[in-house]
Short mmCIF file of the C-alpha atoms (twelve columns), coordinates in Angstrom:
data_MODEL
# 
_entry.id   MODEL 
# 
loop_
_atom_site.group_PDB 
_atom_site.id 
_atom_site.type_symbol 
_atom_site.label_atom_id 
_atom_site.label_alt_id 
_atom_site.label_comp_id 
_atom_site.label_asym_id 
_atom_site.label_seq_id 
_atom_site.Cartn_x 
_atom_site.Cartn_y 
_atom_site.Cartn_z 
_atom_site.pdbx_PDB_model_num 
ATOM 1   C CA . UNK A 1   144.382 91.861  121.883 1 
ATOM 2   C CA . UNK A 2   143.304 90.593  125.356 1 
ATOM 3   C CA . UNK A 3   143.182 94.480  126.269 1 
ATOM 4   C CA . UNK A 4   140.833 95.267  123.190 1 
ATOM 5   C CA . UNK A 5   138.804 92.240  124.594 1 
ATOM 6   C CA . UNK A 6   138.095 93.277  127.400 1 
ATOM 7   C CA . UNK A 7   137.399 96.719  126.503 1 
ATOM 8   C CA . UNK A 8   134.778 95.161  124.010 1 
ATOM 9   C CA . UNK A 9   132.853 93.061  126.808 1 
ATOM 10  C CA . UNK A 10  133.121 96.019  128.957 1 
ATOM 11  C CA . UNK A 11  131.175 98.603  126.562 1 
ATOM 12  C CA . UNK A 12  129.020 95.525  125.260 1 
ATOM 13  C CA . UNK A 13  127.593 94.996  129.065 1 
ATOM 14  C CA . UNK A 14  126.956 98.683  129.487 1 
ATOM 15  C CA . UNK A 15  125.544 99.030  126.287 1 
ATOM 16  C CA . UNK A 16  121.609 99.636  125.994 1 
ATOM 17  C CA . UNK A 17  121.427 97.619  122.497 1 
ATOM 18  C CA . UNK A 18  122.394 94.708  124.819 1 
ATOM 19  C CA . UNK A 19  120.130 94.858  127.148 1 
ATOM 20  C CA . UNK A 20  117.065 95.373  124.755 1 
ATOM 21  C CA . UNK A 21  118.090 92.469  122.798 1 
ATOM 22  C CA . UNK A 22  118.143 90.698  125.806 1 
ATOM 23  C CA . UNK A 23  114.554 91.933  127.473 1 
ATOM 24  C CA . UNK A 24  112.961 91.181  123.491 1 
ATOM 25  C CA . UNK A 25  113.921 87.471  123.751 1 
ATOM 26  C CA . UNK A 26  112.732 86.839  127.056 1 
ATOM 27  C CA . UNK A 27  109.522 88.478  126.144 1 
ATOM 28  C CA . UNK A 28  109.466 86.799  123.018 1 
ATOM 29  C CA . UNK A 29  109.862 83.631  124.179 1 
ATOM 30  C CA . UNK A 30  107.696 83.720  127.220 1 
ATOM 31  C CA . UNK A 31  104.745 85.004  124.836 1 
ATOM 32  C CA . UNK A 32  106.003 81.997  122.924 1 
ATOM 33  C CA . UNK A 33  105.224 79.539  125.492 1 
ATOM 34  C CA . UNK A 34  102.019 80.967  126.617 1 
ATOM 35  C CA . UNK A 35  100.713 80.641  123.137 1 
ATOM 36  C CA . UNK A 36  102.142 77.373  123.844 1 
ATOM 37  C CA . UNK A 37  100.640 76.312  127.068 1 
ATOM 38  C CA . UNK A 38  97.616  77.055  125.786 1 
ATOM 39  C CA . UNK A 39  96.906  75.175  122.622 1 
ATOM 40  C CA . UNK A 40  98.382  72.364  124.445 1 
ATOM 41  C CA . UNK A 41  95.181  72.412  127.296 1 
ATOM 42  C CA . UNK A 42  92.074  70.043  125.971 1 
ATOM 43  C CA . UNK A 43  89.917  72.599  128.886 1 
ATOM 44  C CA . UNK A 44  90.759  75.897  126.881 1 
ATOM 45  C CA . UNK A 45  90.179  74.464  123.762 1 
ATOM 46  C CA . UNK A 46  86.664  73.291  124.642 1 
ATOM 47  C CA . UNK A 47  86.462  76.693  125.794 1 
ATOM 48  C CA . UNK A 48  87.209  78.135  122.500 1 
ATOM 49  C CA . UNK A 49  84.880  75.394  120.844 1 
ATOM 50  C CA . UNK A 50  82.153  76.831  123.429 1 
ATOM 51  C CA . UNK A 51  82.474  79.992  122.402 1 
ATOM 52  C CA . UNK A 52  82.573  79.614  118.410 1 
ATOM 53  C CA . UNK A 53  85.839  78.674  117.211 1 
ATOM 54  C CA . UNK A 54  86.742  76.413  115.034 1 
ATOM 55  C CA . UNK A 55  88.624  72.939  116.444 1 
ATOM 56  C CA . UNK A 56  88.897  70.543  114.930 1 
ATOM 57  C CA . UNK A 57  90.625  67.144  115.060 1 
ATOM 58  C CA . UNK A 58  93.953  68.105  114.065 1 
ATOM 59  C CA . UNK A 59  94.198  70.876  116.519 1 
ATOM 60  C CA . UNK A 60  93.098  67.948  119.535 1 
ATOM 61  C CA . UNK A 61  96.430  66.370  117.902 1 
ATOM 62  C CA . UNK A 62  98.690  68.834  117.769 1 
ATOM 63  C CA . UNK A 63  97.928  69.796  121.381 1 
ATOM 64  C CA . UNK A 64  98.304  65.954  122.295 1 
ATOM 65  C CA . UNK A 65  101.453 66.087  120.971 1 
ATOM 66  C CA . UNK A 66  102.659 68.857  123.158 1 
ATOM 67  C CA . UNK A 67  101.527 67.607  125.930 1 
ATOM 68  C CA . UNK A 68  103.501 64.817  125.029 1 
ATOM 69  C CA . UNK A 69  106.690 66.553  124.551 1 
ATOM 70  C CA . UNK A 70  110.274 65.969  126.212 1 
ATOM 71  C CA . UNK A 71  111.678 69.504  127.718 1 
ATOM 72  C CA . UNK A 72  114.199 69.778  124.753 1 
ATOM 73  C CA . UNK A 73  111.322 68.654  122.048 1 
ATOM 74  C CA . UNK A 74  108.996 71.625  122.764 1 
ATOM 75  C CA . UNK A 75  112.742 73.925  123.160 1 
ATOM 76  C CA . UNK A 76  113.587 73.254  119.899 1 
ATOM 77  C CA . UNK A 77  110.030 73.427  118.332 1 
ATOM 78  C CA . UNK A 78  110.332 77.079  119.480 1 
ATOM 79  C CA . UNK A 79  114.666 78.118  118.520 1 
ATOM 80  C CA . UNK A 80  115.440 75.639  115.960 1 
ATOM 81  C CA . UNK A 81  113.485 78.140  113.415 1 
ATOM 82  C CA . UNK A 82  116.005 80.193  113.238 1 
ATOM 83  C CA . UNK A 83  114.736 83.180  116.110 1 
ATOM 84  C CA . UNK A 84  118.198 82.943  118.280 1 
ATOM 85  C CA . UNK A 85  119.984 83.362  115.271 1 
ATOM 86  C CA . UNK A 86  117.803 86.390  114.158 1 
ATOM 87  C CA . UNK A 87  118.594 87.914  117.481 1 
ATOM 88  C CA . UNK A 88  122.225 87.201  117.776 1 
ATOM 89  C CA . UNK A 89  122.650 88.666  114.136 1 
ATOM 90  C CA . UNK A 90  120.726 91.927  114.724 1 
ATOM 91  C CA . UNK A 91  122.346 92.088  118.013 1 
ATOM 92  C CA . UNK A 92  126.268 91.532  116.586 1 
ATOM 93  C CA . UNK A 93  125.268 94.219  113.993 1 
ATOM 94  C CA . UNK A 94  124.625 96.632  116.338 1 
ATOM 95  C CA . UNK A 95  127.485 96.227  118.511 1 
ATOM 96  C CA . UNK A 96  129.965 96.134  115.824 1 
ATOM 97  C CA . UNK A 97  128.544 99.015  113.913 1 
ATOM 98  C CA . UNK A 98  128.968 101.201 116.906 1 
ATOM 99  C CA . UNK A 99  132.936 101.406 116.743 1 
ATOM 100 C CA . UNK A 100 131.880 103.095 113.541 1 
ATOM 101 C CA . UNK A 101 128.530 105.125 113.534 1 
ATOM 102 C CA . UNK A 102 130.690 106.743 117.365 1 
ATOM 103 C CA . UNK A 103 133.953 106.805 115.331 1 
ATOM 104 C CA . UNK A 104 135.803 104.733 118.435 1 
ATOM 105 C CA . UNK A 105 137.281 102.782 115.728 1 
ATOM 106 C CA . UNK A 106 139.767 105.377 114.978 1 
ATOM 107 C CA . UNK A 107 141.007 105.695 118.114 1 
ATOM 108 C CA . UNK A 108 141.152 101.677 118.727 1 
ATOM 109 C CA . UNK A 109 143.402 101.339 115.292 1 
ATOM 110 C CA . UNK A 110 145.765 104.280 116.233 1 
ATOM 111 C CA . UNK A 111 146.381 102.545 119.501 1 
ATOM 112 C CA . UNK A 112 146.215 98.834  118.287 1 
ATOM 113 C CA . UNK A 113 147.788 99.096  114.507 1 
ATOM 114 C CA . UNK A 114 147.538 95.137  113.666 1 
ATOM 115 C CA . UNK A 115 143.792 95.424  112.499 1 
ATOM 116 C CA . UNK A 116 143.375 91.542  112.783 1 
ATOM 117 C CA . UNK A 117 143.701 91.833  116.174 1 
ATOM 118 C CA . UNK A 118 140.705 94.338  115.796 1 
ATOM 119 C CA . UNK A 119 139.220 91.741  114.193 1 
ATOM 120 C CA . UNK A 120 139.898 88.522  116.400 1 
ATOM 121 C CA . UNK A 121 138.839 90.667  119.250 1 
ATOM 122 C CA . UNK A 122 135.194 91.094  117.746 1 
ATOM 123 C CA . UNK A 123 134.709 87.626  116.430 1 
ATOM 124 C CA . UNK A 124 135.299 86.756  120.636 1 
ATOM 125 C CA . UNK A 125 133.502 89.290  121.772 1 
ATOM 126 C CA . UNK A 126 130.742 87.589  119.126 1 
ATOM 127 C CA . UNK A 127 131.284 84.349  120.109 1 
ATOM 128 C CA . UNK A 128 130.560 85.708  123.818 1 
ATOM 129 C CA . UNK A 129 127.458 87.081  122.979 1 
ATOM 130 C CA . UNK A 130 126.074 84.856  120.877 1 
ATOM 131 C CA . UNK A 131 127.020 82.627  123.824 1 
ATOM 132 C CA . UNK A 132 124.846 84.726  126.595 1 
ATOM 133 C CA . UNK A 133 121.968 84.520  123.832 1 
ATOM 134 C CA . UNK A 134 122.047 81.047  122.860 1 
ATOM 135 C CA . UNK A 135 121.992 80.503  127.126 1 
ATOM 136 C CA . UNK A 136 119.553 82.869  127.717 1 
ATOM 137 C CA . UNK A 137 117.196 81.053  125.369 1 
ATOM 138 C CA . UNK A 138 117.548 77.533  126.299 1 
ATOM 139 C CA . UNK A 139 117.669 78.197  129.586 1 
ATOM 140 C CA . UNK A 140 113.960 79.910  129.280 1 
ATOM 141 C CA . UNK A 141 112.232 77.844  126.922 1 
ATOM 142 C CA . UNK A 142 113.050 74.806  129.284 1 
ATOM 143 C CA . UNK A 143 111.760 76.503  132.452 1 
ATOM 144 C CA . UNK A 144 108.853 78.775  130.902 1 
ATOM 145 C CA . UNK A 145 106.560 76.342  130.117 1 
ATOM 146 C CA . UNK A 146 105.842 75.358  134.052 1 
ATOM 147 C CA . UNK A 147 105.205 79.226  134.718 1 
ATOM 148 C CA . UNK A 148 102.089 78.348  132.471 1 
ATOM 149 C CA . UNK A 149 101.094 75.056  134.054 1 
ATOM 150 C CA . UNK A 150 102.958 72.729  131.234 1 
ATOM 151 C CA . UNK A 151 104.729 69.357  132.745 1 
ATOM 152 C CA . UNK A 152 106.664 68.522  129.758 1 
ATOM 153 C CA . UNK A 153 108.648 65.677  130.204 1 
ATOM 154 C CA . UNK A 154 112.345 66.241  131.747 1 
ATOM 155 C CA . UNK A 155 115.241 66.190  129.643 1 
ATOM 156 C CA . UNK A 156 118.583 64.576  131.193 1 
ATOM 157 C CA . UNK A 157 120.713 67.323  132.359 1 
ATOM 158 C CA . UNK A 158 123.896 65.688  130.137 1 
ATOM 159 C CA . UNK A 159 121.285 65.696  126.714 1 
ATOM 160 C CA . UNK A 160 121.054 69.682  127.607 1 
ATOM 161 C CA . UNK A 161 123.629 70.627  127.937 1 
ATOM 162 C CA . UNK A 162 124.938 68.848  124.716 1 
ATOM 163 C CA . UNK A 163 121.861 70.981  123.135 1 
ATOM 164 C CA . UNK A 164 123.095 73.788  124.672 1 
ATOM 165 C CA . UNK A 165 126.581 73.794  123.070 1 
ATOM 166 C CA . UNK A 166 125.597 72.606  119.529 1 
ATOM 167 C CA . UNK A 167 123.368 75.096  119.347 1 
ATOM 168 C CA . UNK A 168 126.242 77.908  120.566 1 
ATOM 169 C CA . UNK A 169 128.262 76.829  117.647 1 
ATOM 170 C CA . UNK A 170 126.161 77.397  114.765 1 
ATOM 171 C CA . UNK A 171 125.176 81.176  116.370 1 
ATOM 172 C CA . UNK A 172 128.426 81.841  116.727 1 
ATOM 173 C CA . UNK A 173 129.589 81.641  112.942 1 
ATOM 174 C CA . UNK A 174 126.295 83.367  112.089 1 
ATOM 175 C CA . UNK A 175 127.269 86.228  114.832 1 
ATOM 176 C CA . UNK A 176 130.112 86.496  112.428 1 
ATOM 177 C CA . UNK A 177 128.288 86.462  109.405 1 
ATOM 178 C CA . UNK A 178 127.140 89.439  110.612 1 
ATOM 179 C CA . UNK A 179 130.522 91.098  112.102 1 
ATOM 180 C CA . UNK A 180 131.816 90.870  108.529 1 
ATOM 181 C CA . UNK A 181 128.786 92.742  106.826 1 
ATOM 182 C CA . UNK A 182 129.368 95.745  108.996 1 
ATOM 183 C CA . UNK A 183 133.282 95.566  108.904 1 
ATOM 184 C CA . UNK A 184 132.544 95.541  104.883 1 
ATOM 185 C CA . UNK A 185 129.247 97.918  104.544 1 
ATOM 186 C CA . UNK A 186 129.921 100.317 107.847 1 
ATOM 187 C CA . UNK A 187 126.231 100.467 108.585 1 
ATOM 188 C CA . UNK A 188 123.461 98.104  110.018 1 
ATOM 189 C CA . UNK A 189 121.040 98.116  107.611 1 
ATOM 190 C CA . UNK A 190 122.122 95.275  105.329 1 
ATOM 191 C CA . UNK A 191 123.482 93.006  108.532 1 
ATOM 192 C CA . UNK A 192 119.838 93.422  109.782 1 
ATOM 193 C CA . UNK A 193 117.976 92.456  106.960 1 
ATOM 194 C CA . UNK A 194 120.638 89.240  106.181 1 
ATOM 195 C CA . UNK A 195 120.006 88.077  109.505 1 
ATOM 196 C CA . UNK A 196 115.999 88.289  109.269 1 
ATOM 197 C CA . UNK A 197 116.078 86.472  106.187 1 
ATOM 198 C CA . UNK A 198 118.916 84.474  106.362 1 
ATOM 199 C CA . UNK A 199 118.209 83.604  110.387 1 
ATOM 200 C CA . UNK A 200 114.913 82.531  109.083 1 
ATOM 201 C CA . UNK A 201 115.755 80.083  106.554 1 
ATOM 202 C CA . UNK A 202 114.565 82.232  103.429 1 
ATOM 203 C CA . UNK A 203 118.045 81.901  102.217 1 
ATOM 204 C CA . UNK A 204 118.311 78.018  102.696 1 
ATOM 205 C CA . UNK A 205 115.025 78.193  101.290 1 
ATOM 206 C CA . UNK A 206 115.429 79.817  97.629  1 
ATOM 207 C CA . UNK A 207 118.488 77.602  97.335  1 
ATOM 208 C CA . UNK A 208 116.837 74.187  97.817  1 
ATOM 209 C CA . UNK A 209 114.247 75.112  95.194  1 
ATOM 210 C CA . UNK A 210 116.857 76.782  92.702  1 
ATOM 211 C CA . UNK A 211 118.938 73.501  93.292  1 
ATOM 212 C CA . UNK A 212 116.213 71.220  92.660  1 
ATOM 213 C CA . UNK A 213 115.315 73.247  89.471  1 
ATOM 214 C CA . UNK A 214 119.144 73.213  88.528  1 
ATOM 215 C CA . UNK A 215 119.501 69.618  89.541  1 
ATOM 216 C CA . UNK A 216 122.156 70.051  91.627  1 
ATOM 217 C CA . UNK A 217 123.552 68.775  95.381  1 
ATOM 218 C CA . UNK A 218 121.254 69.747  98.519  1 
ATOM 219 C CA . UNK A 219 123.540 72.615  99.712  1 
ATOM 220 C CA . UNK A 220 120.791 74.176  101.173 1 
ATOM 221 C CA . UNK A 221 121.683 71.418  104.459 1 
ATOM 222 C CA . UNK A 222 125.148 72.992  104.915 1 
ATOM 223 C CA . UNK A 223 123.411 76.757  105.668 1 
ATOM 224 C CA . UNK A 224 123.266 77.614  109.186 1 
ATOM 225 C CA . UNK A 225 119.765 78.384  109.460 1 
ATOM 226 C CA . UNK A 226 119.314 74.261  108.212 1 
ATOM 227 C CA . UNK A 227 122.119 73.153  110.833 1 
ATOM 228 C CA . UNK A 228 120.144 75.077  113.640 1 
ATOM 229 C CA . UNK A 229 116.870 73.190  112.606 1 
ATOM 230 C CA . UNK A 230 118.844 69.673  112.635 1 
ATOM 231 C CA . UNK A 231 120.704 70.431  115.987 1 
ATOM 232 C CA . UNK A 232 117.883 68.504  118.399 1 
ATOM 233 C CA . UNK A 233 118.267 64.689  116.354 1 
ATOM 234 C CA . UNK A 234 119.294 62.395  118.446 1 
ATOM 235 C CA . UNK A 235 118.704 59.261  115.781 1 
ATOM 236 C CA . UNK A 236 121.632 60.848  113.607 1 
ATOM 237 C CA . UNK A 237 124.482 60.393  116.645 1 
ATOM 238 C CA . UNK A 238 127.900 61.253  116.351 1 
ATOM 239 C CA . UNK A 239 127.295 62.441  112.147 1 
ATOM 240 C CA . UNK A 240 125.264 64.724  113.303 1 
ATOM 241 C CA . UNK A 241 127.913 66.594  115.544 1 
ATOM 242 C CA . UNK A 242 130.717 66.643  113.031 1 
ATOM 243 C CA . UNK A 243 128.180 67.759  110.171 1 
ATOM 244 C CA . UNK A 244 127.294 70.631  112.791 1 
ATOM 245 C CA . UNK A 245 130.839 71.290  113.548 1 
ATOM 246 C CA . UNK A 246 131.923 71.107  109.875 1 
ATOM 247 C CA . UNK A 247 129.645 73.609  108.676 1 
ATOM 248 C CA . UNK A 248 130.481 75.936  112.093 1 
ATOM 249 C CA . UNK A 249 134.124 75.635  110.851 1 
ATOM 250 C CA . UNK A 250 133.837 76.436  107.017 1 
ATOM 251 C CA . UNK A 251 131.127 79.063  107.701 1 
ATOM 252 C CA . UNK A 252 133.180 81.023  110.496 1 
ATOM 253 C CA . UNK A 253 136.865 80.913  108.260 1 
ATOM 254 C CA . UNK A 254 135.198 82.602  105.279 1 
ATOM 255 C CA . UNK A 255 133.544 85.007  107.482 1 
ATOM 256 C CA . UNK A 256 136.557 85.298  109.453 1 
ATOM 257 C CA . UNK A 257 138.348 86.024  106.011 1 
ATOM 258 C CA . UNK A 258 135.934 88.194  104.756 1 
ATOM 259 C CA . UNK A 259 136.378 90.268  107.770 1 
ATOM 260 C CA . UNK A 260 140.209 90.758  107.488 1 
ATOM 261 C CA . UNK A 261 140.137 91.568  104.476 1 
ATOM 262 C CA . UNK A 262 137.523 94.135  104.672 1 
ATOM 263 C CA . UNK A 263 139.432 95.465  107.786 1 
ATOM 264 C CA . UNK A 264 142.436 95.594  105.379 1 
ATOM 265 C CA . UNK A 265 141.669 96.637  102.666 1 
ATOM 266 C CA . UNK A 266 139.482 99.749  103.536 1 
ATOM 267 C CA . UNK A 267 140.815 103.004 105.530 1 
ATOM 268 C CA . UNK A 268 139.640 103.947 108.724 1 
# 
C-alpha cells in the first residue's frame, strides 16, 4: 500500500492538474486581498467618492472594520466560504479520475489485487493534498495583505497554527467526498459540480430552509461547508474542536465506505 502511495504522490507532483490548481489559488487569493486592501483605505475611497461613486456610510464601516482586523479575522473572511474546499474538491476529482480516463487503474489492480488498499492509498494521497492546499492558502492570505500595504493585526503563531489544522480536517473528508464520486461515476463532471455547490454552502443552504419548512433539527451545522465557516470561533473553545472533529470523522467513514464499496462492487 505504502508502494501505491508513493507512486500516487509521485504522479500527483508531476502532474499539470496540480500545479494549475495550485497557480489558480494563489492568484485567486492575491486578487482577493487586493480587492481587499483596497476597500479597506479611507484615501482610495475618497478617491472613488471624487470621481463619482457612490460611498456611503456603511462602506466607511466596513473598511474600518478591516482595518481593524486580527491576521486570522481577515484569513477566514476570505476561506471560511467555502473556496479551499472548492479547490481541493475539483482538484481530488481530477487526480483520481485520471487512473481511469489513462486506464492506469488496470494495471494498479492487476498488480495490487486488495482494491481497499487502492482505496486507502487515495484517501492519503487526498488527505496530502488537501493538506498542501489548505497550507498554501493560509499561509497566503496571512502574508498577502502586507504586499498591498495592509497592517492587520498579528495573530499568535500557536492560534495559527491551531487554524491551520482545523481547517485541514474538514478539507480532507470533503477531498474524499470527492474521491468517492469518481470511484462511483468514473468521470469528473459530477465531482466538479458537487464540489462548486456543495464547497459553497448551496447544499447546507437548501437544507436549512427545507428543515425549517419541515420543522426539523439544524443539520445543515453538521455539513462541511458550515464546519469550515465555524472553524475561526474562538468564544466556542474546546466544543468547537470536537464538533469539528466529529463531523470530520462521520463525514470521512461514509465516504470512506462509499468508496470501497464502489471499488468493490464495480469491475475494472
Amino acid at each position: 500500500m505504502f508502494n501505491m502511495l508513493r507512486m500516487d504522490l509521485r504522479r500527483l507532483f508531476k502532474s499539470r492538474s496540480f500545479k494549475i490548481i495550485l497557480l489558480v489559488t494563489a492568484a485567486l487569493i492575491l486578487m482577493v486581498s487586493l480587492m481587499t486592501a483596497v476597500v479597506s483605505d479611507p484615501e482610495t475611497l475618497d478617491d472613488m467618492g471624487a470621481h463619482g461613486a457612490e460611498i456611503d456610510e456603511i462602506d466607511r464601516r466596513m473598511s474600518e472594520e478591516i482595518r481593524n482586523m486580527t491576521q486570522l479575522d481577515l484569513a477566514h473572511e476570505t476561506l471560511g466560504g467555502g473556496f479551499l474546499l472548492i479547490i481541493v474538491g475539483i482538484g481530488v476529482t481530477l487526480f483520481a479520475n485520471g487512473d481511469f480516463s489513462s486506464g492506469f487503474v488496470k494495471n494498479i489492480c492487476c498488480a495490487q489485487p486488495r482494491r481497499a488498499n487502492y482505496v486507502l492509498s487515495k484517501a492519503l494521497a487526498a488527505g496530502i493534498y488537501s493538506g498542501i492546499i489548505t497550507l498554501l492558502g493560509v499561509v497566503l492570505i496571512l502574508l498577502a495583505p502586507y504586499l498591498y500595504g495592509m497592517r492587520p493585526i498579528p495573530s499568535a503563531i500557536p492560534d495559527i497554527l491551531q487554524y491551520l489544522f482545523w481547517m485541514w480536517l474538514p478539507h480532507w473528508a470533503f477531498a474524499l467526498m470527492a474521491l468517492a464520486l469518481v470511484l462511483l461515476t468514473r468521470n469528473t463532471t459530477l465531482g466538479i459540480i458537487l464540489s462548486l455547490v456543495a464547497g459553497g454552502g448551496l447544499t447546507a443552504v437548501l437544507v436549512g430552509t427545507l428543515g425549517k419548512l419541515l420543522r426539523w433539527p439544524p443539520l445543515e451545522q453538521f455539513f462541511l461547508s458550515s464546519v469550515v465557516k465555524g472553524v475561526y470561533a474562538p468564544q466556542n473553545g474546546i466544543t468547537q474542536s470536537w464538533m469539528i472533529l466529529a463531523c470530520t470523522i462521520a463525514w470521512a467513514a461514509v465516504y470512506g465506505i462509499g468508496s470501497l464499496l464502489s471499488m468493490e462492487k464495480r469491475d475494472i
